[in-house]
C-alpha positions in Angstrom: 17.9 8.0 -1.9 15.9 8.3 0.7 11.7 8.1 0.4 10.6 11.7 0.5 7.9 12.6 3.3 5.6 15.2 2.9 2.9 16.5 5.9 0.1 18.4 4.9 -0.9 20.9 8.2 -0.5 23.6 10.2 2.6 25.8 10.5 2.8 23.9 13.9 3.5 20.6 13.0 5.3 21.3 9.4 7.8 23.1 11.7 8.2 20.3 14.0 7.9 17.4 11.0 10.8 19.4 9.3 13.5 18.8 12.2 12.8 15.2 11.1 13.4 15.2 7.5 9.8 15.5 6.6 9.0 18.4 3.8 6.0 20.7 3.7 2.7 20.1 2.1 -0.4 22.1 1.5 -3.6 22.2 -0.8 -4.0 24.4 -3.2 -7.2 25.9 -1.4 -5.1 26.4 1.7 -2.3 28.1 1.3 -1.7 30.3 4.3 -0.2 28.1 5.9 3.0 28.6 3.7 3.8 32.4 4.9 7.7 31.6 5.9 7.7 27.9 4.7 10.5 27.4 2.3 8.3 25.8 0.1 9.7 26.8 -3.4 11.1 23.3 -5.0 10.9 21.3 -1.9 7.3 21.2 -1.1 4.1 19.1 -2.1 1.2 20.8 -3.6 -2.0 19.3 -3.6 -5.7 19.5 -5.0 -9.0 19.6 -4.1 -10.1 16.7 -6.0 -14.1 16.7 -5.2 -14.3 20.1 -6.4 -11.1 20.4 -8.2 -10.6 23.9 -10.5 -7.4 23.5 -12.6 -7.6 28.0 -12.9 -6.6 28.3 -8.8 -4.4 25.1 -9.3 -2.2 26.4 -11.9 -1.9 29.8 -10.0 -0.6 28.0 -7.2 2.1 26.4 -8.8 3.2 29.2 -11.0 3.6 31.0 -8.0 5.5 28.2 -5.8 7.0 26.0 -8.0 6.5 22.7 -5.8 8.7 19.7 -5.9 5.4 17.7 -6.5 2.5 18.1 -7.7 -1.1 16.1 -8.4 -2.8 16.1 -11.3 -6.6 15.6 -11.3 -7.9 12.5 -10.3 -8.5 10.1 -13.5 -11.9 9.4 -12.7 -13.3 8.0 -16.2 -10.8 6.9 -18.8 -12.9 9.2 -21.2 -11.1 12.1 -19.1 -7.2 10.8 -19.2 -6.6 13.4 -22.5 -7.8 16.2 -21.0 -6.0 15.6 -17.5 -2.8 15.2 -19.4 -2.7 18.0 -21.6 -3.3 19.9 -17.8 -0.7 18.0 -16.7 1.7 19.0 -19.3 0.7 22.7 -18.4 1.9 21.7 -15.1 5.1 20.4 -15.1 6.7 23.8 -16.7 6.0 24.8 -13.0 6.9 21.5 -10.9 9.7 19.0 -10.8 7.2 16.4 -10.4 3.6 15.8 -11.4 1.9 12.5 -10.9 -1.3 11.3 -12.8 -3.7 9.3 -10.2 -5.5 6.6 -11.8 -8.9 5.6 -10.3 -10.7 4.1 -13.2 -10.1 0.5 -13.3 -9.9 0.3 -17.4 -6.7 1.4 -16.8 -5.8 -2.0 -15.5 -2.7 -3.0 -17.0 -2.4 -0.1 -19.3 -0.6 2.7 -17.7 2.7 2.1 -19.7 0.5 2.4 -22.6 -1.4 5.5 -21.7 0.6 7.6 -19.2 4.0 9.2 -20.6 6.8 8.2 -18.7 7.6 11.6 -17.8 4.8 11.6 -14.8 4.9 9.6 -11.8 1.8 8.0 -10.4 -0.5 8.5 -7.3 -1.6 6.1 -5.9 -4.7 6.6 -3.4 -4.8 4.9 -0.5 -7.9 3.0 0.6 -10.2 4.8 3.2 -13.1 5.5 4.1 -12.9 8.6 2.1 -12.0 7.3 -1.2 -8.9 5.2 -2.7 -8.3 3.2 -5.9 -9.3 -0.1 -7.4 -6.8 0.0 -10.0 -4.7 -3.0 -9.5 -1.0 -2.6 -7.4 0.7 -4.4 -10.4 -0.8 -1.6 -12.9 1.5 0.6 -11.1 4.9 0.5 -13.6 7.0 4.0 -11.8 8.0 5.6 -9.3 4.8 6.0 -7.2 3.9 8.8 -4.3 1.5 7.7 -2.1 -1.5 9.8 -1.4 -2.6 9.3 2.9 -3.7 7.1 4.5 -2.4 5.0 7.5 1.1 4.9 8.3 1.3 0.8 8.2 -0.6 0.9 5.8 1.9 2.7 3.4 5.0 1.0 4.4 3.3 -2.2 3.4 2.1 -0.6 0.1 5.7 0.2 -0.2 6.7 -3.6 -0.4 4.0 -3.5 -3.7 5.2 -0.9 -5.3 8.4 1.6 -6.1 7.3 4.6 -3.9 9.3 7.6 -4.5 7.4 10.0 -1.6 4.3 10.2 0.2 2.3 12.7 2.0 0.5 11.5 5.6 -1.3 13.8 7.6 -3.0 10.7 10.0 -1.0 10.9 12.9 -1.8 14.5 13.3 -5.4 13.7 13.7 -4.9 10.7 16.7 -2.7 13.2 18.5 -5.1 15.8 19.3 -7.0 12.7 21.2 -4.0 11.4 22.4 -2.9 8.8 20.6 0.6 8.1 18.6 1.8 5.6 15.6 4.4 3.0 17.5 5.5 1.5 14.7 2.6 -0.8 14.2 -0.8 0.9 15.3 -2.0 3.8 17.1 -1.7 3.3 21.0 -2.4 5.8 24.0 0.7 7.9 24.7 1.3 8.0 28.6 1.4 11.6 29.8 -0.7 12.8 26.4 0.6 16.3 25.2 -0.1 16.7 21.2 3.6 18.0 20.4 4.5 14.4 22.2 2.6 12.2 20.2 3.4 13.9 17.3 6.9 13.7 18.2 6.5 10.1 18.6 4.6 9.1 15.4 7.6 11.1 13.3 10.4 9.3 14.9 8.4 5.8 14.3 7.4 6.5 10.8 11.1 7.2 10.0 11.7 4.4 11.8 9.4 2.1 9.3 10.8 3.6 6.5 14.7 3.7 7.2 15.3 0.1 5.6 13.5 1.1 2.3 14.9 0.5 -0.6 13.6 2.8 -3.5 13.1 -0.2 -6.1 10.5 -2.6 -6.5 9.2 -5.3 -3.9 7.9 -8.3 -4.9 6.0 -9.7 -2.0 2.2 -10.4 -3.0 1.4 -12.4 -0.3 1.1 -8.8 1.6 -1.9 -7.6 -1.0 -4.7 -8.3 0.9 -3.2 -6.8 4.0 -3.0 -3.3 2.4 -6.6 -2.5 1.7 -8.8 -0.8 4.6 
């Protein structure tokens, strides 16, 4: 089985990802964006987790039954109880829900605390925010949420990634710029639709000798963080 990609975006580019494989993404704050997406058990739904309301997110999946959906972010241990009775509330309505642990006394212990039921998130370092809970924490099938596109696929060699969602290469193309595989470069010519055109086919590219089970290769941890 091949790893499942999600884009977040515009009609625009989900259109365009979509003749690529890719499947469509959106928050639950921004759903216009979905008028004539067949999003019903295919897409990824996700939240607003700095000012997260579980109300508009639960009306959002009753009425589009994703694929995959987050949970709130487990910030604070104290709040895993309450994000997973919301998560069980949840996944009457999506194939897929994945906790995100953040807290780092969850080290080691999400086997113990996290019902096997759920996936995990696992947020990827930048400057906006990311997890310190260790990679080997991570016991399941894992989506990963942003980030860079390298920086994923070498995640991936850390942990059993099922999906992930990347909206990065979106934001490089409106200056020009496309993922070759290795690192953004200049794209000769320009033209947004070409560099995103370019980053799809080279993230596929990355991604086509995956094999969905685990990597053991710690010698690329400290390459992964930002």
């Amino acid at each position: 089985m091949d790893v499942i990609k999600f884009v977040a975006h515009s009609q625009r580019v989900i259109n365009m990802s979509s003749s690529y494989g890719w499947l469509p993404g959106a928050k639950y704050t921004n759903l216009r964006d979905l008028k004539g997406i067949n999003f019903k058990s295919k897409g990824f739904l996700d939240i607003d987790w700095k000012n997260y309301s579980f109300s508009r997110h639960l009306d959002a999946v009753q009425e589009y039954e994703p694929f995959l959906t987050m949970a709130r972010d487990v910030e604070s241990i104290e709040q895993l109880d309450s994000i997973l009775s919301e998560a069980d509330i949840l996944f009457k309505h999506s194939r897929h829900v994945a906790i995100i642990p953040k807290d780092t006394r969850l080290n080691n212990r999400l086997t113990e605390l996290i019902p096997e039921k759920f996936i995990l998130g696992y947020s990827v370092p930048t400057k906006y925010g990311g997890t310190a809970v260790s990679l080997e924490s991570f016991d399941r099938k894992v989506h990963l949420l942003g980030g860079r596109p390298d920086i994923q696929r070498k995640l991936a060699n850390l942990l059993d990634v099922m999906s992930f969602d990347c909206n990065r290469f979106t934001l490089d193309a409106k200056y020009g710029y496309y993922f070759n595989g290795d690192k953004f470069v200049k794209l000769l010519g320009g033209g947004y639709e070409n560099c995103l055109e370019e980053s799809l086919i080279n993230i596929n590219r990355i991604w086509s000798d995956y094999s969905q089970s685990f990597h053991e290769t710690s010698s690329l941890a400290s390459e992964v963080i930002v």
